[in-house]
MARGUMI-715497 format. One record per residue (C-alpha): residue number from 1; residue in three letters; x, z, y. Coordinates in Angstrom, 1 decimal, m for minus. Each point is the difference from the previous one (the first is absolute). Example, Ala and Ser with C-alpha at 12.3 -4.5 7.8 and 13.67 -1.06 7.14 Angstrom:
BEGIN
<pos = 1&code = ala&u = 12.3&w = 7.8&v = m4.5>
<pos = 2&code = ser&u = 1.4&w = m0.7&v = 3.4>
//
This chain:
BEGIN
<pos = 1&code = unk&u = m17.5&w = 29.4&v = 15.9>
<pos = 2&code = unk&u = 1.4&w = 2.6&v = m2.4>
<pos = 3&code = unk&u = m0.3&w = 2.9&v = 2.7>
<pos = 4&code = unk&u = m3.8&w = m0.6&v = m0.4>
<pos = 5&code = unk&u = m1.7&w = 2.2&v = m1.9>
<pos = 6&code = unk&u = m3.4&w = m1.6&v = m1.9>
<pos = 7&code = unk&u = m2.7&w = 1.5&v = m1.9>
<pos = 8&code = unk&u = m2.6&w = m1.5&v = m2.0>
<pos = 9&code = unk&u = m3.7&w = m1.2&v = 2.2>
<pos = 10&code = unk&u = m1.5&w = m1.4&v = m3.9>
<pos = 11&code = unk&u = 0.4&w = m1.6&v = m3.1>
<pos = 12&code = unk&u = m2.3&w = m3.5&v = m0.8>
<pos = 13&code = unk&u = m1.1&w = 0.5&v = m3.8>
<pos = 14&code = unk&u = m1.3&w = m3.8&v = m0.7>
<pos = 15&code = unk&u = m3.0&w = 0.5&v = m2.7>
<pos = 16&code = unk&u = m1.8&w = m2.8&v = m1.7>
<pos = 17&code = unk&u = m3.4&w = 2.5&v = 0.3>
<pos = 18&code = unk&u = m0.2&w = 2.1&v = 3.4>
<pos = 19&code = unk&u = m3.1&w = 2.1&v = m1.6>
<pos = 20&code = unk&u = 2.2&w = 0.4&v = m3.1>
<pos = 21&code = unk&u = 2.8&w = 1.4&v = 1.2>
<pos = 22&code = unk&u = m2.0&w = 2.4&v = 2.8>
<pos = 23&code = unk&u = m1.6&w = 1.2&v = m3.0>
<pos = 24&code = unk&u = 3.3&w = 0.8&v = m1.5>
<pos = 25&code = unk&u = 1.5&w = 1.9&v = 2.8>
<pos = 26&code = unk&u = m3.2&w = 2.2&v = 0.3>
<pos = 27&code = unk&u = 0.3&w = 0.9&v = m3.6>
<pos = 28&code = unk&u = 3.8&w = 1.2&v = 0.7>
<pos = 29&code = unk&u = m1.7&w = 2.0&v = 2.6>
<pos = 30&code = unk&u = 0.3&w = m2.2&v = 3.3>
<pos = 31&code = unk&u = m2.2&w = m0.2&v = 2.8>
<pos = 32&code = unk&u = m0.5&w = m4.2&v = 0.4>
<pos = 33&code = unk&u = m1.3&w = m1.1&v = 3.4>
<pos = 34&code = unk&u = m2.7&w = m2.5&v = 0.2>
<pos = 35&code = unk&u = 1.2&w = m3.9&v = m0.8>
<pos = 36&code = unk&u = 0.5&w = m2.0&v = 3.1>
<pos = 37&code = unk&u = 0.5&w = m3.7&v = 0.3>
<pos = 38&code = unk&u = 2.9&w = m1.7&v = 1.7>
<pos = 39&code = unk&u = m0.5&w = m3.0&v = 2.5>
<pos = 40&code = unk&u = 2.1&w = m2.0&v = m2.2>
<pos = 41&code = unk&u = m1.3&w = 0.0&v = m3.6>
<pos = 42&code = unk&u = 1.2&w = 3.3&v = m1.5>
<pos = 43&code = unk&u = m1.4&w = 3.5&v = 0.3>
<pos = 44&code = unk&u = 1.1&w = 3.5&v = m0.8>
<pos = 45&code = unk&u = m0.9&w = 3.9&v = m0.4>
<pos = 46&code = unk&u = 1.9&w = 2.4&v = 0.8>
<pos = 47&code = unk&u = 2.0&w = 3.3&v = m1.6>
<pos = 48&code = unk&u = 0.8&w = 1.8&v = 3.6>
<pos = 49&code = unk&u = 2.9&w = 2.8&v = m0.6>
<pos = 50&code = unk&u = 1.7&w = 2.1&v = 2.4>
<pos = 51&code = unk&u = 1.0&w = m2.8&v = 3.2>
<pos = 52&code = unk&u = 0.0&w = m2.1&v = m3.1>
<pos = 53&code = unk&u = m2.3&w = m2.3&v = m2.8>
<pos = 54&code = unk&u = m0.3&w = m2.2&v = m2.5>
<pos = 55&code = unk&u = m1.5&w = m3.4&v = 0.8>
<pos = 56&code = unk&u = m2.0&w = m0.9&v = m3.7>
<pos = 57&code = unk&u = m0.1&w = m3.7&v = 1.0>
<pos = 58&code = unk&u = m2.2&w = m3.2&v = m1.4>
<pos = 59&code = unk&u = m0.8&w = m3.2&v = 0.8>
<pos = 60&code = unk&u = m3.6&w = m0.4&v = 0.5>
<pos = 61&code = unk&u = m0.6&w = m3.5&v = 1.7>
<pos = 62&code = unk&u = 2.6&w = m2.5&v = m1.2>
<pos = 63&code = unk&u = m1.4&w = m2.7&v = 1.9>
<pos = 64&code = unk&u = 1.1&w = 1.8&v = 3.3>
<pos = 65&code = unk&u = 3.3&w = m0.1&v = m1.1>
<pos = 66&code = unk&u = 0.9&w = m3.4&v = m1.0>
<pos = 67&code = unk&u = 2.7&w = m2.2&v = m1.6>
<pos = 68&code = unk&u = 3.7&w = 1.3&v = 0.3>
<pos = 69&code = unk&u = 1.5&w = m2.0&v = 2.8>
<pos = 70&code = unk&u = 4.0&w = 0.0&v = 0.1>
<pos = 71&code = unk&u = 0.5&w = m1.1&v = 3.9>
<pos = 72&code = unk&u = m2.4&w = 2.8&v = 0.7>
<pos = 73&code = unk&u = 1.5&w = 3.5&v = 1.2>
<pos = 74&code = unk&u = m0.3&w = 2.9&v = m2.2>
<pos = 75&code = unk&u = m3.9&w = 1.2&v = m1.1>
<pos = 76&code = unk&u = m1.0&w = 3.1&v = m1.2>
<pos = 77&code = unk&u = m2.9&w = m1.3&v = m1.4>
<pos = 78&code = unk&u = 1.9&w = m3.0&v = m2.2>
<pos = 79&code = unk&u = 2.9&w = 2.1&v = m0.9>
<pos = 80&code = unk&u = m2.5&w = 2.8&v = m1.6>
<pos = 81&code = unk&u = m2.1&w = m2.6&v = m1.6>
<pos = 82&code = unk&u = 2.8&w = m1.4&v = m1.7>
<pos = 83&code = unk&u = 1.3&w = 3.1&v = m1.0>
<pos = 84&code = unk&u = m3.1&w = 1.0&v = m1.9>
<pos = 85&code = unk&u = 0.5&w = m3.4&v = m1.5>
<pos = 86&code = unk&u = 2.7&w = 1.6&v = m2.0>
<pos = 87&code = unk&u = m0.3&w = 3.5&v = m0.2>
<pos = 88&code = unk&u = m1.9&w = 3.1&v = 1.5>
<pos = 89&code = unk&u = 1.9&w = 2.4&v = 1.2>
<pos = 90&code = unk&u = 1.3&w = 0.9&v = 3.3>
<pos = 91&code = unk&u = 1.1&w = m2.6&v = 2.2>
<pos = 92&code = unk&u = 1.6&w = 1.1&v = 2.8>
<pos = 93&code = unk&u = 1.0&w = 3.0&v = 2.2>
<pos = 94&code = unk&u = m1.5&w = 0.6&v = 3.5>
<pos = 95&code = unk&u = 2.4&w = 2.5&v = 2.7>
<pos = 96&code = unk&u = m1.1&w = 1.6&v = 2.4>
<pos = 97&code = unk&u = 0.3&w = m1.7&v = 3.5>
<pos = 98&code = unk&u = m0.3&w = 1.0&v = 3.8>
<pos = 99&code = unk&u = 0.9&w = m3.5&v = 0.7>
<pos = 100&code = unk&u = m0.1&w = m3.1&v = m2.2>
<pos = 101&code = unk&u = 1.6&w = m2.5&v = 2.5>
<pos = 102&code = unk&u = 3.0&w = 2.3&v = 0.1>
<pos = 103&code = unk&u = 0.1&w = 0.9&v = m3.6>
<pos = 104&code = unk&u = 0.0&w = m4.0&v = m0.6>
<pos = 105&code = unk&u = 3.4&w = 0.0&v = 2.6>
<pos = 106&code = unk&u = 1.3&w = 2.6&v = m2.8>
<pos = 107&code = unk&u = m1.0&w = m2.1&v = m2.9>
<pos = 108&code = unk&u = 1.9&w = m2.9&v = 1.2>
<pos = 109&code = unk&u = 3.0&w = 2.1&v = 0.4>
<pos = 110&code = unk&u = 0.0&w = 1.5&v = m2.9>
<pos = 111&code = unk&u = 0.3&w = m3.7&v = m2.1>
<pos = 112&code = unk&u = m4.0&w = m0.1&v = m0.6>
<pos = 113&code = unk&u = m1.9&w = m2.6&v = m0.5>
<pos = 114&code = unk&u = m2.3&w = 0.3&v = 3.3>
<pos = 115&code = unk&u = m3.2&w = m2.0&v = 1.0>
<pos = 116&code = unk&u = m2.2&w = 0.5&v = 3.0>
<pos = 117&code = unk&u = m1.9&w = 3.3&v = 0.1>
<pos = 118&code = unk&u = m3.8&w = m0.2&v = m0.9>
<pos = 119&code = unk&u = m2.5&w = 1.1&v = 1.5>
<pos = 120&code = unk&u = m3.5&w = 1.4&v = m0.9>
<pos = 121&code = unk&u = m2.8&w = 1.6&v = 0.0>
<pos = 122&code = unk&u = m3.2&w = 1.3&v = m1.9>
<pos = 123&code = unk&u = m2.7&w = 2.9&v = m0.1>
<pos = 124&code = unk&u = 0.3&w = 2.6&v = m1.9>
<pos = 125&code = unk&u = m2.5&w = 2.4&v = m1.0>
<pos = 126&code = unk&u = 0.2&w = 4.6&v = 0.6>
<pos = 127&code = unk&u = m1.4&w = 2.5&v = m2.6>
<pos = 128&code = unk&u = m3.1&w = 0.1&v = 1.6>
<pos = 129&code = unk&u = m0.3&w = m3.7&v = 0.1>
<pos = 130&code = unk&u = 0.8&w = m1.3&v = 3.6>
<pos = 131&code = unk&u = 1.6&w = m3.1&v = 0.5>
<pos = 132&code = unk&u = 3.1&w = m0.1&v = 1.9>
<pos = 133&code = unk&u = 2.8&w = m2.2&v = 1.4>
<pos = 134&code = unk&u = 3.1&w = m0.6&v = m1.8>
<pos = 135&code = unk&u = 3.3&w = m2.2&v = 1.1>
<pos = 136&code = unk&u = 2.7&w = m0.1&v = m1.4>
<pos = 137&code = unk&u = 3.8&w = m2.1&v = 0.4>
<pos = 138&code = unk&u = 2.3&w = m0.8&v = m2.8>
<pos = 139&code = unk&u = 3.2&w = m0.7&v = 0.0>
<pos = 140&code = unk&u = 1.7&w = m1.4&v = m3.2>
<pos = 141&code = unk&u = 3.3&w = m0.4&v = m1.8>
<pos = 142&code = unk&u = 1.1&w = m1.9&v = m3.0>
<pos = 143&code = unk&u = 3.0&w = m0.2&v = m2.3>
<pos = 144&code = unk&u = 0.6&w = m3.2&v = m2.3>
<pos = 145&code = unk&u = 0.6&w = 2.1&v = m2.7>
<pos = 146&code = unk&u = m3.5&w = 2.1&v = 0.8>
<pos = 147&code = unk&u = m2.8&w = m2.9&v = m0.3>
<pos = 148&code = unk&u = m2.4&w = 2.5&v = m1.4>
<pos = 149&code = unk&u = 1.3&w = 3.1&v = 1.8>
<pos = 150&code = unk&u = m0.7&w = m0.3&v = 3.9>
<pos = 151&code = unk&u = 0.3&w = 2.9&v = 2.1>
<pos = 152&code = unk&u = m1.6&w = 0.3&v = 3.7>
<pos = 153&code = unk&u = m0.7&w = 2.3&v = 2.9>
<pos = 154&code = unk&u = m3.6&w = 0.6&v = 1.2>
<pos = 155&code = unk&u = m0.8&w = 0.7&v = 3.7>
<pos = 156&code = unk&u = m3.3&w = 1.4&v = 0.1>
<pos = 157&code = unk&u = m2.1&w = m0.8&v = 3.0>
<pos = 158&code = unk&u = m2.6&w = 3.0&v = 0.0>
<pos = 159&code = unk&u = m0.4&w = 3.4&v = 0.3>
<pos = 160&code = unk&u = 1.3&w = 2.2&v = m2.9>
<pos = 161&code = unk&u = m3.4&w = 1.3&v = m0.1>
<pos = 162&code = unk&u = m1.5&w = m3.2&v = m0.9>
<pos = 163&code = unk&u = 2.1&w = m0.7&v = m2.9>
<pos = 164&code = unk&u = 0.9&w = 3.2&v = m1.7>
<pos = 165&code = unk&u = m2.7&w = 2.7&v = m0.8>
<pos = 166&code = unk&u = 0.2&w = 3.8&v = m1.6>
<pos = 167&code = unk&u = m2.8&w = m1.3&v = m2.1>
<pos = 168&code = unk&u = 1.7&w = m2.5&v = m1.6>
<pos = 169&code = unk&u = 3.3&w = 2.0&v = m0.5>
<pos = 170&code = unk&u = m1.2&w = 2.9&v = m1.6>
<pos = 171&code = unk&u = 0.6&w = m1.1&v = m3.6>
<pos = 172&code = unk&u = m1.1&w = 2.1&v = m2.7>
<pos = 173&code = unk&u = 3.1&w = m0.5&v = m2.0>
<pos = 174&code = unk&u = 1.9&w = 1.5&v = 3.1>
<pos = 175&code = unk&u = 1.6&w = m3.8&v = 0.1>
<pos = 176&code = unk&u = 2.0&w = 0.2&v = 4.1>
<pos = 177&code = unk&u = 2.6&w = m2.6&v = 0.3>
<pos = 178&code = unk&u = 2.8&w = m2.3&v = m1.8>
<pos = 179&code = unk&u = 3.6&w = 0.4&v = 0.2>
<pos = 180&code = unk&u = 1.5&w = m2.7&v = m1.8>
<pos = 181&code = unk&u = m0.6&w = m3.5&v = m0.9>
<pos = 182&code = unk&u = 1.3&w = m1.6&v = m3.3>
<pos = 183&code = unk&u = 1.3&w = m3.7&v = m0.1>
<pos = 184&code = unk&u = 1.4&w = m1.3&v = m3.4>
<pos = 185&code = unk&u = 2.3&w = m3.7&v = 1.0>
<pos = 186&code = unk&u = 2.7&w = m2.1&v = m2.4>
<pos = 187&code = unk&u = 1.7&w = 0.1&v = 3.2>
<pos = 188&code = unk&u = m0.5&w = 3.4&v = 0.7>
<pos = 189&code = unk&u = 3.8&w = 0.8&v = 1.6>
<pos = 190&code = unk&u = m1.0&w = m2.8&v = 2.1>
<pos = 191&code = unk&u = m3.2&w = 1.1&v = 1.1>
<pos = 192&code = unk&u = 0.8&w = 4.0&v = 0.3>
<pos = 193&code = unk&u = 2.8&w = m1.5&v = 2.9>
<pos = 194&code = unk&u = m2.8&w = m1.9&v = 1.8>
<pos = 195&code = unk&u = m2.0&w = 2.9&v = 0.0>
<pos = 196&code = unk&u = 2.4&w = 2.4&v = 1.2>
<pos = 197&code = unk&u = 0.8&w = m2.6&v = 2.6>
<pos = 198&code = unk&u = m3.7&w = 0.1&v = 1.2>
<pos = 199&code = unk&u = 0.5&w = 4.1&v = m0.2>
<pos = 200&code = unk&u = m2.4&w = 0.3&v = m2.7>
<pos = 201&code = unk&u = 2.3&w = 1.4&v = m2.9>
<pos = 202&code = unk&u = m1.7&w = 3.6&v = 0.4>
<pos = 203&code = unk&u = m3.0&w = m1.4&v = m1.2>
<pos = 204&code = unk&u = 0.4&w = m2.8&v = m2.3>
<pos = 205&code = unk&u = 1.4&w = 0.5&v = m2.8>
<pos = 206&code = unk&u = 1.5&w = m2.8&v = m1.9>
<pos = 207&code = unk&u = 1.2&w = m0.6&v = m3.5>
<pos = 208&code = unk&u = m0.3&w = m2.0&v = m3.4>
<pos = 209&code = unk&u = m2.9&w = 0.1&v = m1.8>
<pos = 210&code = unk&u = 1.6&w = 1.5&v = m2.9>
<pos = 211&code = unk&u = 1.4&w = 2.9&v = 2.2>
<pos = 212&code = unk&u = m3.5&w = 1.0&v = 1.7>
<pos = 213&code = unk&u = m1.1&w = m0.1&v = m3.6>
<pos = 214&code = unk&u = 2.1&w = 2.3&v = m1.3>
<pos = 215&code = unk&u = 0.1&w = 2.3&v = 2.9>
<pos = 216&code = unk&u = m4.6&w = m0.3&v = m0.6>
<pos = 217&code = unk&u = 0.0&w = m0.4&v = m3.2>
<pos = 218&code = unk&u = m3.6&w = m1.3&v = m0.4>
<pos = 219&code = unk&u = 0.2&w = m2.3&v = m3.4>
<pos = 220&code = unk&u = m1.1&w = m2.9&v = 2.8>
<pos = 221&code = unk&u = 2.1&w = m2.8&v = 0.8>
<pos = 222&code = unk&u = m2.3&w = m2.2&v = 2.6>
<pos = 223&code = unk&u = 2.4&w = 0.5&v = 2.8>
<pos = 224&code = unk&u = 1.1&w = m2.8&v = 2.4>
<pos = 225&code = unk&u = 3.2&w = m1.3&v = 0.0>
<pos = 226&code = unk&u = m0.2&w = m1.0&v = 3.7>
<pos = 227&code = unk&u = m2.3&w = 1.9&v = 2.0>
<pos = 228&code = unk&u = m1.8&w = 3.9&v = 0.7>
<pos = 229&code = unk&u = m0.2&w = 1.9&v = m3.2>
<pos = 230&code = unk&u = m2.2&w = 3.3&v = 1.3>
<pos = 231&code = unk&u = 0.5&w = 3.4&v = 1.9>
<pos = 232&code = unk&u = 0.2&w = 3.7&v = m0.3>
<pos = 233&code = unk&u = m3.0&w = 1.8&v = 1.0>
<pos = 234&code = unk&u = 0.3&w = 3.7&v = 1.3>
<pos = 235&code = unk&u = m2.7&w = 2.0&v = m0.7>
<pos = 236&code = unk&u = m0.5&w = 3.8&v = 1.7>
<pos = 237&code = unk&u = m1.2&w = 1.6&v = m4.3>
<pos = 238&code = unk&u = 1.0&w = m2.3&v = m3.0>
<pos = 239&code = unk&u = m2.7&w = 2.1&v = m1.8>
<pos = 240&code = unk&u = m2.9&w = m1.4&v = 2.5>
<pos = 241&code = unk&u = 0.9&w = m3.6&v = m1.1>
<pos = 242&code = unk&u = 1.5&w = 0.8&v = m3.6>
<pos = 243&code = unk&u = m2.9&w = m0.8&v = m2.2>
<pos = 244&code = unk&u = m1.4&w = m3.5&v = 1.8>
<pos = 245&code = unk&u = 3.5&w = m1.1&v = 0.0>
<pos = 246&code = unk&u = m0.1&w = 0.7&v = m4.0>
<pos = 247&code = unk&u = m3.1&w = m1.3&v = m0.2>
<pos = 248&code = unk&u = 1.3&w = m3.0&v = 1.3>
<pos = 249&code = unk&u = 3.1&w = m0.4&v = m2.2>
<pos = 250&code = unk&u = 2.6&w = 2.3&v = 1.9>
<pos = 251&code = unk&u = 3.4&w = 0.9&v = m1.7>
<pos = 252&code = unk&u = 1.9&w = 3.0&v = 0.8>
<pos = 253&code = unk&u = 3.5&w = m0.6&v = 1.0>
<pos = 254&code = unk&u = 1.2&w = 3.2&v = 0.8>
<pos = 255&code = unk&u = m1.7&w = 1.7&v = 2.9>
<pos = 256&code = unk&u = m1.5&w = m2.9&v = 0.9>
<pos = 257&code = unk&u = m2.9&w = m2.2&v = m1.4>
<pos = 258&code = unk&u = 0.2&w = m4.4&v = m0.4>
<pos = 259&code = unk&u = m2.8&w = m1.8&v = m0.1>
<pos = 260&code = unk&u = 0.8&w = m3.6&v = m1.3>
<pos = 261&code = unk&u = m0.6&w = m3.3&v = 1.7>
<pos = 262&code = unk&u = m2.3&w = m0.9&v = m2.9>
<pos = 263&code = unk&u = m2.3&w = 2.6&v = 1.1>
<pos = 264&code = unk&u = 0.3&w = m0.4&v = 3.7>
<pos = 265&code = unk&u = m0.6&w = m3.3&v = 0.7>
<pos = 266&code = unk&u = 3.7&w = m1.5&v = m0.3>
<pos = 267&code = unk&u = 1.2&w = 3.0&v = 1.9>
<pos = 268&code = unk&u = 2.2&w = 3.1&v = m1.3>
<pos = 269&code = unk&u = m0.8&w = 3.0&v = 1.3>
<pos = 270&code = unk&u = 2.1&w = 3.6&v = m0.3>
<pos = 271&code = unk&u = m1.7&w = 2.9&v = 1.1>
<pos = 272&code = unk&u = 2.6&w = 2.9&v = 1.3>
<pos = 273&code = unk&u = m1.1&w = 3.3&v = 1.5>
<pos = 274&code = unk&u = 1.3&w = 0.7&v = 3.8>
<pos = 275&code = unk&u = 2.8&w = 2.4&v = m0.2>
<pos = 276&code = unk&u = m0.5&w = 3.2&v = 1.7>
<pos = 277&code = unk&u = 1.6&w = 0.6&v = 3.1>
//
């Protein structure tokens, strides 16, 4: 599996308030699309980026989801519920996928933790308000060590055009993709080889707590000791999203600017300008 090269499909941000946290984003100067509502008890809106987004995630109907069951195979549902039992923050990290059966094949080889793939679907909704069809297979892998830090690939089902829209990903902050993930483990030697085993090393990062602290600064130690930590987001003009990220707290950290996970919903966020080419 190391030969294969993947790249980030989204990030799930769990939020205790979906309405709060789209609010938040569109203050930083994102475009949020309209909530939807999963078949199974949680429901999301979405940041969409360049082939990429972030999934700003909450459970909205608890009684959909039900009690944790430990003979019952991996749920996406349960294991975000529980997560937000702890924390906000971001809970795991989707990968692009042209095939989630085969991708599960590579999980398995690569020492993963591997249950079934899932399958779904749900509607979602365009700019000028049309419903459309949206499906969607998951394939997911675990580490012991990562309880709180799943990753998974996401087949998507439907046509590119149903899913991602210039209207949504036209940001006025000039916001257009992420490049890096940020994990922060006890274990982290540990974890950085599982990762790199899964060929994921280019973008997650791993380290201490104390070391992603000192390399961002941001007088805020809620960091996890076992799971995601945030991401670096490239923007196209640091000046277009300069004063809502102060606004919102932002320290600068050399050229770039760190919003801390107090002020992002559990979730630390640098903001880096793309470098020219």
């Amino acid at each position: 599996m190391t030969d294969m090269v993947r790249a980030i499909d989204h990030l799930v941000l769990c939020v205790q308030d979906l309405d709060a946290a789209c609010d938040r984003y569109r203050k930083l100067g994102f475009r949020v699309t309209p909530k939807a509502v999963h078949p199974f008890g949680t429901g999301n809106a979405l940041v969409q980026l360049d082939g990429m987004y972030l999934e700003l995630l909450a459970v909205l109907d608890p009684e959909m989801i039900g009690p944790d069951e430990l003979d019952q195979p991996f749920s996406f549902a349960v294991y975000n519920r529980n997560f937000l039992r702890l924390r906000e923050g971001m809970s795991m990290l989707a990968l692009q996928s042209q095939d989630a059966h085969a991708d599960r094949a590579a999980f398995l080889q690569a020492g993963a933790a591997v249950p079934d793939v899932f399958d779904f679907a749900r509607k979602g909704e365009t700019p000028d308000g049309k419903q459309v069809d949206l499906a969607f297979s998951l394939s997911f892998a675990s580490h012991p060590l990562l309880r709180h830090g799943v990753c998974f690939s996401c087949q998507h089902h439907h046509p590119t055009e149903n899913f991602y829209f210039p209207e949504y990903q036209d940001h006025p902050n000039s916001a257009f993709g992420i490049d890096q993930v940020f994990l922060t483990h006890w274990a982290a030697e540990a974890v950085e080889e599982f990762f790199s085993s899964m060929a994921l090393n280019h973008i997650v990062d791993v380290s201490h707590q104390d070391e992603l602290l000192a390399r961002y600064p941001v007088g805020d130690s809620i960091l996890p000791d076992d799971g995601f930590a945030g991401f670096r987001l490239l923007v196209k003009d640091m000046e277009a999203i300069r004063p809502a990220a102060f606004s919102l707290g932002a320290v600068e950290c050399g050229d770039m600017l760190v919003l801390p996970p107090t002020h992002m919903f559990g979730v630390t966020m640098v903001i880096a300008q793309q470098e020219a080419a």
